[in-house]
TIVO-2410 file (N, C-alpha, C; in nm, 3 decimals):
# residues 84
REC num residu      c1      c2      c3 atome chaine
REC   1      X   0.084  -0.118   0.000     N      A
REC   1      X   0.000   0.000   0.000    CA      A
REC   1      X   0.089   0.125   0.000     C      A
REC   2      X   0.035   0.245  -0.054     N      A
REC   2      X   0.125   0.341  -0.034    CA      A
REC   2      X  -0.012   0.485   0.000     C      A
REC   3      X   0.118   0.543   0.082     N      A
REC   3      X   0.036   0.639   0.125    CA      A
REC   3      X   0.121   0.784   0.092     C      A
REC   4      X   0.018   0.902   0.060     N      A
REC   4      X   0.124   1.028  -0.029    CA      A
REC   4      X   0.017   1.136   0.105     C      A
REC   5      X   0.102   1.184   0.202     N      A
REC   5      X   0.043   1.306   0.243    CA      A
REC   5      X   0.146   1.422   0.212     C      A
REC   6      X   0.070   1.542   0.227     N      A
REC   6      X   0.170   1.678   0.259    CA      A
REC   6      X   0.049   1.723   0.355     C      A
REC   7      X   0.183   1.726   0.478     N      A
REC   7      X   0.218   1.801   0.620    CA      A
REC   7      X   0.257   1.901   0.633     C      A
REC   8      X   0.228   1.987   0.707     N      A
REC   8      X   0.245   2.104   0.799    CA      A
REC   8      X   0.372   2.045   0.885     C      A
REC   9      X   0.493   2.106   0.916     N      A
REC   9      X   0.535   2.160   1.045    CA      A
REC   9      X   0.500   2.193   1.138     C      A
REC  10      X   0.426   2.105   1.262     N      A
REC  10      X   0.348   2.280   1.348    CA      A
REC  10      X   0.464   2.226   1.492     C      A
REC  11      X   0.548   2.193   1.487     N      A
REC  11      X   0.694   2.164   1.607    CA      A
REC  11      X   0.750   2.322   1.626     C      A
REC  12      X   0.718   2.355   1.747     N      A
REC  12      X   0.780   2.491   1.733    CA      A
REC  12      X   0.933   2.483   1.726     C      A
REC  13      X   1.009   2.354   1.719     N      A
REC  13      X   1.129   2.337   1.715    CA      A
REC  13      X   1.182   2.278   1.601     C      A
REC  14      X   1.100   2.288   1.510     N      A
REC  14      X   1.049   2.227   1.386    CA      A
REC  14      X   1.131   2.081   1.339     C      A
REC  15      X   1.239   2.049   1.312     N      A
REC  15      X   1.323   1.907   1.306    CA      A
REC  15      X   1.443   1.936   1.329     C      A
REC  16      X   1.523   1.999   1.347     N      A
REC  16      X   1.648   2.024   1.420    CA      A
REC  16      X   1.668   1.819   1.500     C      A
REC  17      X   1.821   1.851   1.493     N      A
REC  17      X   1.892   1.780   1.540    CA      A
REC  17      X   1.822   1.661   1.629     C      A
REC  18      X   1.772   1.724   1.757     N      A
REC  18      X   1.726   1.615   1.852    CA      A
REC  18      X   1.579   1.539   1.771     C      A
REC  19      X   1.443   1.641   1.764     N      A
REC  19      X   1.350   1.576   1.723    CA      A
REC  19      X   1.355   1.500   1.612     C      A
REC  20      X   1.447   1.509   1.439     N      A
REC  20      X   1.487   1.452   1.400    CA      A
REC  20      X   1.553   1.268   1.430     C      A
REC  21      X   1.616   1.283   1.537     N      A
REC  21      X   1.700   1.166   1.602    CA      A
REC  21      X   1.585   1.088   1.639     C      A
REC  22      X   1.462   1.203   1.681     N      A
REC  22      X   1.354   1.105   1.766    CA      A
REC  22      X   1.263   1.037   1.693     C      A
REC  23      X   1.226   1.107   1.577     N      A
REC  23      X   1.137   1.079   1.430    CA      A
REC  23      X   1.198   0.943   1.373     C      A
REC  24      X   1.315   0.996   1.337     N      A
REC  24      X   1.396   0.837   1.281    CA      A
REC  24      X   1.369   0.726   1.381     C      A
REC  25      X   1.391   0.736   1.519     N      A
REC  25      X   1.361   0.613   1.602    CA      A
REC  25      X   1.253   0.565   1.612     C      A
REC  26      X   1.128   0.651   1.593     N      A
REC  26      X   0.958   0.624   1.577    CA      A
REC  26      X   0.971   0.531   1.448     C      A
REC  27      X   1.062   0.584   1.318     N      A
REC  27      X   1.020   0.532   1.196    CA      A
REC  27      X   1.123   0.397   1.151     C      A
REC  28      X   1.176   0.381   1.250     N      A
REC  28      X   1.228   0.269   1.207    CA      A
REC  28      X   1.176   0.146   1.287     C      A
REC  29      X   1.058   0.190   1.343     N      A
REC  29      X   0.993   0.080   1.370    CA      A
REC  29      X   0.910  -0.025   1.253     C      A
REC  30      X   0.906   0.068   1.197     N      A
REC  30      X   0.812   0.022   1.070    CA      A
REC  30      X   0.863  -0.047   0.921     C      A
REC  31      X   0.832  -0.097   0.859     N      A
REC  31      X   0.866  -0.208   0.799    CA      A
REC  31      X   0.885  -0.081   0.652     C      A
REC  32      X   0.754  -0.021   0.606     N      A
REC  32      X   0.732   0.080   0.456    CA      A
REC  32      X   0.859   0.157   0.462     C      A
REC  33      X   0.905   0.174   0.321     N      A
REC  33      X   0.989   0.266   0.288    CA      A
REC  33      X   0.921   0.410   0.292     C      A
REC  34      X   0.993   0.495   0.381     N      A
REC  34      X   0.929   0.662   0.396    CA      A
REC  34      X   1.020   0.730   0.321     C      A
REC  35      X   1.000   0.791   0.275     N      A
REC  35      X   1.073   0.918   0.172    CA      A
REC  35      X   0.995   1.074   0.204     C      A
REC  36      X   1.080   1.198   0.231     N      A
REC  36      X   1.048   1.347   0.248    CA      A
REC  36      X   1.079   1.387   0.164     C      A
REC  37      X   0.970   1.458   0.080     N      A
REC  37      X   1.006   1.516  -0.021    CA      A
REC  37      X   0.980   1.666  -0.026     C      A
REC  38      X   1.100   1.767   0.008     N      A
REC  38      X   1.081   1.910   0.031    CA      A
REC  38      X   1.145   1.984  -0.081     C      A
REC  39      X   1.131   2.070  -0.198     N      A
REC  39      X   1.170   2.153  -0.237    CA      A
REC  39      X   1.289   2.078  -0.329     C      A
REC  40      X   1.189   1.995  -0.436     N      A
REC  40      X   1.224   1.949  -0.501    CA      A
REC  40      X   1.371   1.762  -0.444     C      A
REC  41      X   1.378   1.818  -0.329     N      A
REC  41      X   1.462   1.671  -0.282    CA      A
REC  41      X   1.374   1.567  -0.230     C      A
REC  42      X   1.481   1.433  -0.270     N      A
REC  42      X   1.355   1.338  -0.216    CA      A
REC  42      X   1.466   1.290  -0.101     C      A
REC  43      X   1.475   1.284   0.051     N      A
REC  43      X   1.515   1.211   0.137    CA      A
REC  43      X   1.466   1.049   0.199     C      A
REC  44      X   1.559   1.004   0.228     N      A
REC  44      X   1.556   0.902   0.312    CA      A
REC  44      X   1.502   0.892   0.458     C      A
REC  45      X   1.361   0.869   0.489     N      A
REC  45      X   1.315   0.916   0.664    CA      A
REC  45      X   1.343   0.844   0.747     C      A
REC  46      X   1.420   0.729   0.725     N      A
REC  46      X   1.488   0.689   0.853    CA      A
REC  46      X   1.639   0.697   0.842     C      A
REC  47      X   1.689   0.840   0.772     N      A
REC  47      X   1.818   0.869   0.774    CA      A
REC  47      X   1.846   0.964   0.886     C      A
REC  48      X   1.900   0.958   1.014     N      A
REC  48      X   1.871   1.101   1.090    CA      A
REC  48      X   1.979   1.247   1.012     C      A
REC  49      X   2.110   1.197   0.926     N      A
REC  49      X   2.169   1.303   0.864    CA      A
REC  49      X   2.075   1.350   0.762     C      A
REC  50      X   1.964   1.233   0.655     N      A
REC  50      X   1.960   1.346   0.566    CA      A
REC  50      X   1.769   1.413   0.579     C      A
REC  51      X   1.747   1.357   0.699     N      A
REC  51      X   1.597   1.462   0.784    CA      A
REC  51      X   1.729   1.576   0.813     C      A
REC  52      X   1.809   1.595   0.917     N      A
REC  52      X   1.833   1.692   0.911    CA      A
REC  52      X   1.890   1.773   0.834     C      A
REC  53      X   1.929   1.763   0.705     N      A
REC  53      X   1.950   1.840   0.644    CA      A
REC  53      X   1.860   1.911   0.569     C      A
REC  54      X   1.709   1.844   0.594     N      A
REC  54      X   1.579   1.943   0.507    CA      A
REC  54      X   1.572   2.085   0.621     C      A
REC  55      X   1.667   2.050   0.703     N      A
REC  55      X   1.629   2.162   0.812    CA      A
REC  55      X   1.488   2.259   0.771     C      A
REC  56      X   1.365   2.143   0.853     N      A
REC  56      X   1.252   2.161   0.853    CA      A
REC  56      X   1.213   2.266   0.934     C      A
REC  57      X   1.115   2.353   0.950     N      A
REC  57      X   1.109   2.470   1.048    CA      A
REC  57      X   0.978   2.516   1.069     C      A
REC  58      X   0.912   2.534   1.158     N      A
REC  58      X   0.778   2.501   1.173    CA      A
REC  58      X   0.739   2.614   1.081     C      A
REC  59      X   0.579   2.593   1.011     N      A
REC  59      X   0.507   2.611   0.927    CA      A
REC  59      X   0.552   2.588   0.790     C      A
REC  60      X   0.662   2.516   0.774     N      A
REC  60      X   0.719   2.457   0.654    CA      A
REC  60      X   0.584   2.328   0.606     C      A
REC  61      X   0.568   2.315   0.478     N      A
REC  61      X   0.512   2.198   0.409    CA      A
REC  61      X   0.620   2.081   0.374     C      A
REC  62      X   0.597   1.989   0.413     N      A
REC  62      X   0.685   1.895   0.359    CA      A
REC  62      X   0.584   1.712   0.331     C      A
REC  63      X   0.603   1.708   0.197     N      A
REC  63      X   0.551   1.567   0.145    CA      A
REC  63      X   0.613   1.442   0.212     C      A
REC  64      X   0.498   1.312   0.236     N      A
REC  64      X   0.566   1.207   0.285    CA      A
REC  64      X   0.488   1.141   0.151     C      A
REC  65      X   0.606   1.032   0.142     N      A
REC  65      X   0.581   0.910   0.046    CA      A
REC  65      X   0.586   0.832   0.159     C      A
REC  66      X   0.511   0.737   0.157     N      A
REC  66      X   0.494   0.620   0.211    CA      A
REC  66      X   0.454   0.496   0.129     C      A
REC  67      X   0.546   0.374   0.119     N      A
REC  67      X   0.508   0.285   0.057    CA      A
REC  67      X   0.533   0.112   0.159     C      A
REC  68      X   0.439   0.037   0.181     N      A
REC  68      X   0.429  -0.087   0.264    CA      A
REC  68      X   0.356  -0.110   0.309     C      A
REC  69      X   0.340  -0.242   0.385     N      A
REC  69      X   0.198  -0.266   0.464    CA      A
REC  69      X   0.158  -0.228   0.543     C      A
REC  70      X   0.262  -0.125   0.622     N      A
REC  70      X   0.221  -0.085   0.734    CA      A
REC  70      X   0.237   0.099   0.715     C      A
REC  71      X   0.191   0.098   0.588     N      A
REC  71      X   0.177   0.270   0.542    CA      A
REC  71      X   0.132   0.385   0.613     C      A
REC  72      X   0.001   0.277   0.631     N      A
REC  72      X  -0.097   0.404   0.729    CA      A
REC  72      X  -0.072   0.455   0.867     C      A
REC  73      X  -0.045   0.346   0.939     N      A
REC  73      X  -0.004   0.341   1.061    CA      A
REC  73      X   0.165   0.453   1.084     C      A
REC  74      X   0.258   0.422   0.972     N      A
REC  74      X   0.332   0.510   0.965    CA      A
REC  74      X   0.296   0.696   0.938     C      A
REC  75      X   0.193   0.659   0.870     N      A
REC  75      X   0.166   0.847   0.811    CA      A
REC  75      X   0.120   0.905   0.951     C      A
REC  76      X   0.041   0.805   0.995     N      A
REC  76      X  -0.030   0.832   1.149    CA      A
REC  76      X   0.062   0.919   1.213     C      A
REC  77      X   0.163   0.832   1.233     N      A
REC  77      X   0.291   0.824   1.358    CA      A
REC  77      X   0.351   1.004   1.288     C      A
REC  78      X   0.422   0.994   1.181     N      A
REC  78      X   0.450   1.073   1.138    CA      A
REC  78      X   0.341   1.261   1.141     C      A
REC  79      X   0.235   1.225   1.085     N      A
REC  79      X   0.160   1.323   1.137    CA      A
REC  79      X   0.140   1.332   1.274     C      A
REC  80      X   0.137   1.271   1.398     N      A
REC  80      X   0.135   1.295   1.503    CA      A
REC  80      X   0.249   1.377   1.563     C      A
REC  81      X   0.369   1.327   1.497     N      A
REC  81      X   0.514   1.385   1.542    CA      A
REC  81      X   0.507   1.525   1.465     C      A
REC  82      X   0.494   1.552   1.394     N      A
REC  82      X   0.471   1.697   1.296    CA      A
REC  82      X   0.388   1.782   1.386     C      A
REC  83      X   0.277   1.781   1.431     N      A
REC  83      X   0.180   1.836   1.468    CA      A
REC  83      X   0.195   1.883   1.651     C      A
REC  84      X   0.276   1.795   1.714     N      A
REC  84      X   0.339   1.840   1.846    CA      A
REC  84      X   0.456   1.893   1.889     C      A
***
């Protein structure tokens, strides 16, 4: 299954270094390949170097690809972490 959202930023610390580190550890629980796709790059989301290098910043838009069986449950996780 694959799942295509675009997210909001609303992290007032937006992905910097630590929450980054913490995102990757949420997403490597999961089996689907995640990909961020910001401003024309496509990243790796359980890379913690190259999340931080979209140096995300709250009210930024940023696309998730999601592709696997456990898609949804990932976009979940992912929109939950965006949104706090």
């Amino acid at each position: 299954m694959k799942v295509e959202k675009d997210l909001i930023v609303n992290r007032a610390d937006g992905l910097h270094a630590r929450p980054a580190g913490n995102l990757v550890k949420q997403l490597k629980a999961y089996e689907s390949s995640i990909v961020f796709v910001y401003k024309d790059r496509h990243i790796d989301g359980k890379s913690i170097i190259q999340l931080m290098k979209l140096s995300l910043k709250q009210g930024e838009r940023v696309k998730v690809v999601i592709d696997g069986h456990d898609a949804q449950q990932a976009a979940a996780a992912i929109e939950r972490f965006l949104e706090h």
